[in-house]
ChimeraX commands (.cxc) that place a marker at each C-alpha (Angstrom):
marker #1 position -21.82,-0.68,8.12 radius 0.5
marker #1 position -18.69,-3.00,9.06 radius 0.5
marker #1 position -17.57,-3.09,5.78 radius 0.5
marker #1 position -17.41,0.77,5.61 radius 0.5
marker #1 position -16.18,1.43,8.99 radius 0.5
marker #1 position -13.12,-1.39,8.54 radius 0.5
marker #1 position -12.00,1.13,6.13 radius 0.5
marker #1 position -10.78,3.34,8.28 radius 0.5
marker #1 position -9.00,0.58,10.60 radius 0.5
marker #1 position -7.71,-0.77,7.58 radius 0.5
marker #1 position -6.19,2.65,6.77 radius 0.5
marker #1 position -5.15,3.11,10.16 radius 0.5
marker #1 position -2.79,0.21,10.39 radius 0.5
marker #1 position -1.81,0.66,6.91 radius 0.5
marker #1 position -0.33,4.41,7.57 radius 0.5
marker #1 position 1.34,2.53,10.75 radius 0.5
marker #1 position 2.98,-0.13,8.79 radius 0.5
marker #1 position 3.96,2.57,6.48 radius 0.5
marker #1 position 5.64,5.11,8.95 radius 0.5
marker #1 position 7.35,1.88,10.69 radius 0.5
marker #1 position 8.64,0.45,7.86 radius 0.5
marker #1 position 9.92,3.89,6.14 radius 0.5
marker #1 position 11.31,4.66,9.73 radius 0.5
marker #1 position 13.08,1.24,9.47 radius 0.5
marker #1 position 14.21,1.42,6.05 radius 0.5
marker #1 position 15.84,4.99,7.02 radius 0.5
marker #1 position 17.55,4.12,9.95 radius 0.5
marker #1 position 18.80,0.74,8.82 radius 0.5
marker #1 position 16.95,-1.11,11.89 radius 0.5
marker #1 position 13.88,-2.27,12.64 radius 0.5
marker #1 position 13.05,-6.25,14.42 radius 0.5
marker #1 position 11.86,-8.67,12.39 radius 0.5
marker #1 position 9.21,-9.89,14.77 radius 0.5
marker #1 position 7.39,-6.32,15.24 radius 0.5
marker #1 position 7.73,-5.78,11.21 radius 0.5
marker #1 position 6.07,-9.45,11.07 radius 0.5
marker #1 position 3.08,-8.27,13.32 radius 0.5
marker #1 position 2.73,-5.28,11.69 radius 0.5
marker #1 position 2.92,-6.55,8.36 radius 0.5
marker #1 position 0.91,-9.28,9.37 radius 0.5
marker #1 position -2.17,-7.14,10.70 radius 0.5
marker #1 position -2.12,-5.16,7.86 radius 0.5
marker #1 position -2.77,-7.76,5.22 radius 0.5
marker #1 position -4.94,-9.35,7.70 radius 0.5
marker #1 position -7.72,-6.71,7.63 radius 0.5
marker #1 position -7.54,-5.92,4.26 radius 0.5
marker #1 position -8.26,-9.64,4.20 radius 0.5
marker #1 position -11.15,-9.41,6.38 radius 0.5
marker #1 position -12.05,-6.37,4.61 radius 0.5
marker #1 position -12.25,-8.34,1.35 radius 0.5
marker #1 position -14.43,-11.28,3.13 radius 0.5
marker #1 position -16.74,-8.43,4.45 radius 0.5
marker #1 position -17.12,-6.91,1.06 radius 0.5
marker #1 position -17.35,-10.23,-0.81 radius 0.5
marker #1 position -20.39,-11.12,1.70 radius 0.5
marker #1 position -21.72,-8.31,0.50 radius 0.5
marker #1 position -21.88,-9.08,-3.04 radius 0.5
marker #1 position -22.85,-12.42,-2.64 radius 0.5
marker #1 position -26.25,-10.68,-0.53 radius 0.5
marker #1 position -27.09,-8.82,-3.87 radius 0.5
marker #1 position -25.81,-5.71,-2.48 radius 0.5
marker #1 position -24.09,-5.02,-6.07 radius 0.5
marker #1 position -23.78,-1.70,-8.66 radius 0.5
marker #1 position -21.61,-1.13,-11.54 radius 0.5
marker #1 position -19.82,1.20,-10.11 radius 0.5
marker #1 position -18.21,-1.69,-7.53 radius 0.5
marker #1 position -16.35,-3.53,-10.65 radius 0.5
marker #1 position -13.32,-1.35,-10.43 radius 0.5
marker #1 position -13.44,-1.33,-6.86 radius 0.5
marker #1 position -13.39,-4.74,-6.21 radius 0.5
marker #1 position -10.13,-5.05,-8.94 radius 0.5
marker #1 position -8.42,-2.52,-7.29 radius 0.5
marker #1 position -9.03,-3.80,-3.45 radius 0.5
marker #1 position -7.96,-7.40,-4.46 radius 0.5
marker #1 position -4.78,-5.42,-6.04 radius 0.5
marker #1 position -4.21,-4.73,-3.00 radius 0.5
marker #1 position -4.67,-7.42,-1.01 radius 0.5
marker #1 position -2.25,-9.38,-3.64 radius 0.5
marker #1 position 0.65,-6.75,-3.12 radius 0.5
marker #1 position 0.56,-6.36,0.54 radius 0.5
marker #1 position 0.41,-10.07,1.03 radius 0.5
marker #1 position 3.20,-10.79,-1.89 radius 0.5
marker #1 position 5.28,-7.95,-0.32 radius 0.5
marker #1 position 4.93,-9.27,3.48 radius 0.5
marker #1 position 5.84,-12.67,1.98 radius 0.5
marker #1 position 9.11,-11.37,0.04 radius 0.5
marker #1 position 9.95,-8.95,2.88 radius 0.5
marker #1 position 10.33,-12.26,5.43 radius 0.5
marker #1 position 11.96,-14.57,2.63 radius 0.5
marker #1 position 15.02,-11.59,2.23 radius 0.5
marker #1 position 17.93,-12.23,3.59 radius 0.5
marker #1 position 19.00,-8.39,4.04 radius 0.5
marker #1 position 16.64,-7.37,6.92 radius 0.5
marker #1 position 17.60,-3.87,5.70 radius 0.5
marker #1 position 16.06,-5.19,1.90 radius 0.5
marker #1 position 12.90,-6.99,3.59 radius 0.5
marker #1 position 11.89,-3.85,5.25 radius 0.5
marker #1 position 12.43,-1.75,1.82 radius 0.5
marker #1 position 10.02,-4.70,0.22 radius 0.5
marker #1 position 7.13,-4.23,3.21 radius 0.5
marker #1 position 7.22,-0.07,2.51 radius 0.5
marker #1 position 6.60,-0.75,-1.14 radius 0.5
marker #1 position 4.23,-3.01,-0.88 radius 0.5
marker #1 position 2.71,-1.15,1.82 radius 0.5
marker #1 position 2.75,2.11,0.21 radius 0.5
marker #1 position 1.27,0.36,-3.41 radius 0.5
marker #1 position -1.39,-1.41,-1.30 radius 0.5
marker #1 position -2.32,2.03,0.25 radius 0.5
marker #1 position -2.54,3.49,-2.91 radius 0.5
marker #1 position -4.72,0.84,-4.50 radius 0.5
marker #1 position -7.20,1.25,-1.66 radius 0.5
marker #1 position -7.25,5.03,-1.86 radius 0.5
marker #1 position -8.12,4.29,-5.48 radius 0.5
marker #1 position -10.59,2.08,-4.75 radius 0.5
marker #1 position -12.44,4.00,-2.28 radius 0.5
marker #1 position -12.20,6.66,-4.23 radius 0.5
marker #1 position -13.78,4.47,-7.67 radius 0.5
marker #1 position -16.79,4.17,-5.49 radius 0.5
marker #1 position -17.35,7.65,-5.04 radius 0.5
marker #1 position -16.59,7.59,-1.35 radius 0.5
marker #1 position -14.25,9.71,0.57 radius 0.5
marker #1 position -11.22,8.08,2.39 radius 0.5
marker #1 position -11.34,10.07,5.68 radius 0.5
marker #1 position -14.89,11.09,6.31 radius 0.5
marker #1 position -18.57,11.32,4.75 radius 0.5
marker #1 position -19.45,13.83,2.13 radius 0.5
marker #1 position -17.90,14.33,-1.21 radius 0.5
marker #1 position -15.22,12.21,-2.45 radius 0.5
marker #1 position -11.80,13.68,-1.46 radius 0.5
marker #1 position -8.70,13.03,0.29 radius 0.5
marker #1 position -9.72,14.80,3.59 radius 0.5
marker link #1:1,2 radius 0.2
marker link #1:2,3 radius 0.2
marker link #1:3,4 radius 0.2
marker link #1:4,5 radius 0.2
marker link #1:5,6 radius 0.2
marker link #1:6,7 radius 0.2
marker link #1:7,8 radius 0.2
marker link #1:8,9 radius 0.2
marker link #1:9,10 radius 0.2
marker link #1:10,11 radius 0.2
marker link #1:11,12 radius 0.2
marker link #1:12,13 radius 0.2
marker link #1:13,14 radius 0.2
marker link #1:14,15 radius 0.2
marker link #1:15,16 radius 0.2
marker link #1:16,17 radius 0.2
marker link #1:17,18 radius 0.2
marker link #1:18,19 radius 0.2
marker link #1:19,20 radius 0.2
marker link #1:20,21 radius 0.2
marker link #1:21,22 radius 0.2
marker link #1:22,23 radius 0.2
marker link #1:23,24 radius 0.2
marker link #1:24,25 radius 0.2
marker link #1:25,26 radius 0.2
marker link #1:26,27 radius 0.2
marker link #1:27,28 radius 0.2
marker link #1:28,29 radius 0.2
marker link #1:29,30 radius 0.2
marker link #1:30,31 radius 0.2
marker link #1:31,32 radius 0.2
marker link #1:32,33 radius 0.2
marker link #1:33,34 radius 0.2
marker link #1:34,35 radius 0.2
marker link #1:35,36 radius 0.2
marker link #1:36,37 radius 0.2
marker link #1:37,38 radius 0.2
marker link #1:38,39 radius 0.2
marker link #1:39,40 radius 0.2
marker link #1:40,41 radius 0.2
marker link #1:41,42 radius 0.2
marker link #1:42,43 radius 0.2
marker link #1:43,44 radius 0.2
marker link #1:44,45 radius 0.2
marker link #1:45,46 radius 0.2
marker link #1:46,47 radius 0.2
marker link #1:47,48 radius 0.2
marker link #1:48,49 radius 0.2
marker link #1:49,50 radius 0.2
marker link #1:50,51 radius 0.2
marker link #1:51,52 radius 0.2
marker link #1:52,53 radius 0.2
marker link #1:53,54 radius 0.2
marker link #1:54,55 radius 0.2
marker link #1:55,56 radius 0.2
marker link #1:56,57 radius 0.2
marker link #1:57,58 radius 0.2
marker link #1:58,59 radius 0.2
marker link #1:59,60 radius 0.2
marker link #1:60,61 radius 0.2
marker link #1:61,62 radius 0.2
marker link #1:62,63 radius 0.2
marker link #1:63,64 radius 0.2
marker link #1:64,65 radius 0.2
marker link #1:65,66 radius 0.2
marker link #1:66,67 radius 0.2
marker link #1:67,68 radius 0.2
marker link #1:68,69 radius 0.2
marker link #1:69,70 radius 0.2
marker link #1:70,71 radius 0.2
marker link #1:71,72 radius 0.2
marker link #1:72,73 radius 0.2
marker link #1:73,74 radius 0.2
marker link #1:74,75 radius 0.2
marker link #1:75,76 radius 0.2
marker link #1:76,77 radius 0.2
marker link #1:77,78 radius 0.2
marker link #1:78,79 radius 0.2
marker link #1:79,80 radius 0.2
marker link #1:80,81 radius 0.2
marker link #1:81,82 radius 0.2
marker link #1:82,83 radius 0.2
marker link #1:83,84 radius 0.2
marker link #1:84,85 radius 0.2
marker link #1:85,86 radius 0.2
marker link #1:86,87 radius 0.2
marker link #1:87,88 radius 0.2
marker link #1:88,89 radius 0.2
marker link #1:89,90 radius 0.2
marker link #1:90,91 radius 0.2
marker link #1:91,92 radius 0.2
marker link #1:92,93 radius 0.2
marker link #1:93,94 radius 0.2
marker link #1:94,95 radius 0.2
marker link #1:95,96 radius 0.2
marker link #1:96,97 radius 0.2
marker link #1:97,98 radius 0.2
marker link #1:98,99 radius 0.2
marker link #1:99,100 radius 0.2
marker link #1:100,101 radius 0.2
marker link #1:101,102 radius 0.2
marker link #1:102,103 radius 0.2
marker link #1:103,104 radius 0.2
marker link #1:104,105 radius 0.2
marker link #1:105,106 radius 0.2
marker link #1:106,107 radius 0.2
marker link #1:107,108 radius 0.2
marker link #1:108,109 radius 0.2
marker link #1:109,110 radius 0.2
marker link #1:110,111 radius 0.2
marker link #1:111,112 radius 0.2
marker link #1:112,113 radius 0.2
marker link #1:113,114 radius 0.2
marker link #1:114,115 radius 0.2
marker link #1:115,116 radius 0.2
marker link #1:116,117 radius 0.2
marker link #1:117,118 radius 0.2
marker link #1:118,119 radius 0.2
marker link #1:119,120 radius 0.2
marker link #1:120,121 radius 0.2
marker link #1:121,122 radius 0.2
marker link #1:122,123 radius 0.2
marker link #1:123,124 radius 0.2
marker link #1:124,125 radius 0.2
marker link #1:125,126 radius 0.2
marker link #1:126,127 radius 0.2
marker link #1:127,128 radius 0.2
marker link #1:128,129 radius 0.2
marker link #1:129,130 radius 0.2
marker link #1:130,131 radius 0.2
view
């Protein structure tokens, strides 16, 4: 039950990260601490997301059906951490931010996906669908 529920936190501070860093990137602002912490909790619970799920596996708790999911949520662990890295290491806080909203919006995208692989719906129970 943790693993599915995280889901939804996980989503939750992704969408954040994502309207804070397009609101950044469109106003040409934004502090480099808060897009740190953001950025930073973000990739964080997809992290603990990923330990969750690869507890899970290692229990026997394991279908077919999870091979593409687990691809796709690694995916995205990769890109949000590789973007939040990149982001800090520009020079052009203006660029870093652009970098974070990629990677956030990619690593949103690849979870969606993954979710979705599984035959699970993103934002509630029942059939698999966006809403």
């Amino acid at each position: 039950m943790a693993h599915s529920g995280l889901r939804y936190l996980v989503l939750l501070a992704g969408f954040v990260a994502l309207i804070y860093f397009a609101y950044a990137v469109a106003t040409r602002s934004g502090n480099e601490r808060t897009a740190r912490i953001i950025g930073s909790a973000f990739a964080g619970l997809i992290d603990l997301q990923a330990v969750l799920g690869l507890i899970m596996v290692a229990l026997g708790l394991f279908y077919s059906a999870l091979i593409g999911h687990i691809f796709m949520m690694i995916a995205a662990a990769v890109v949000a951490h590789v973007a939040m890295v990149f982001g800090r290491s520009s020079e052009n806080v203006a660029r870093g931010n652009a970098v974070r909203l990629l990677g956030v919006a990619m690593a949103l995208a690849l979870i969606i996906g993954g979710i979705l692989a599984i035959g699970r719906s993103v934002f509630g129970t029942g059939s698999p669908t966006l809403i």
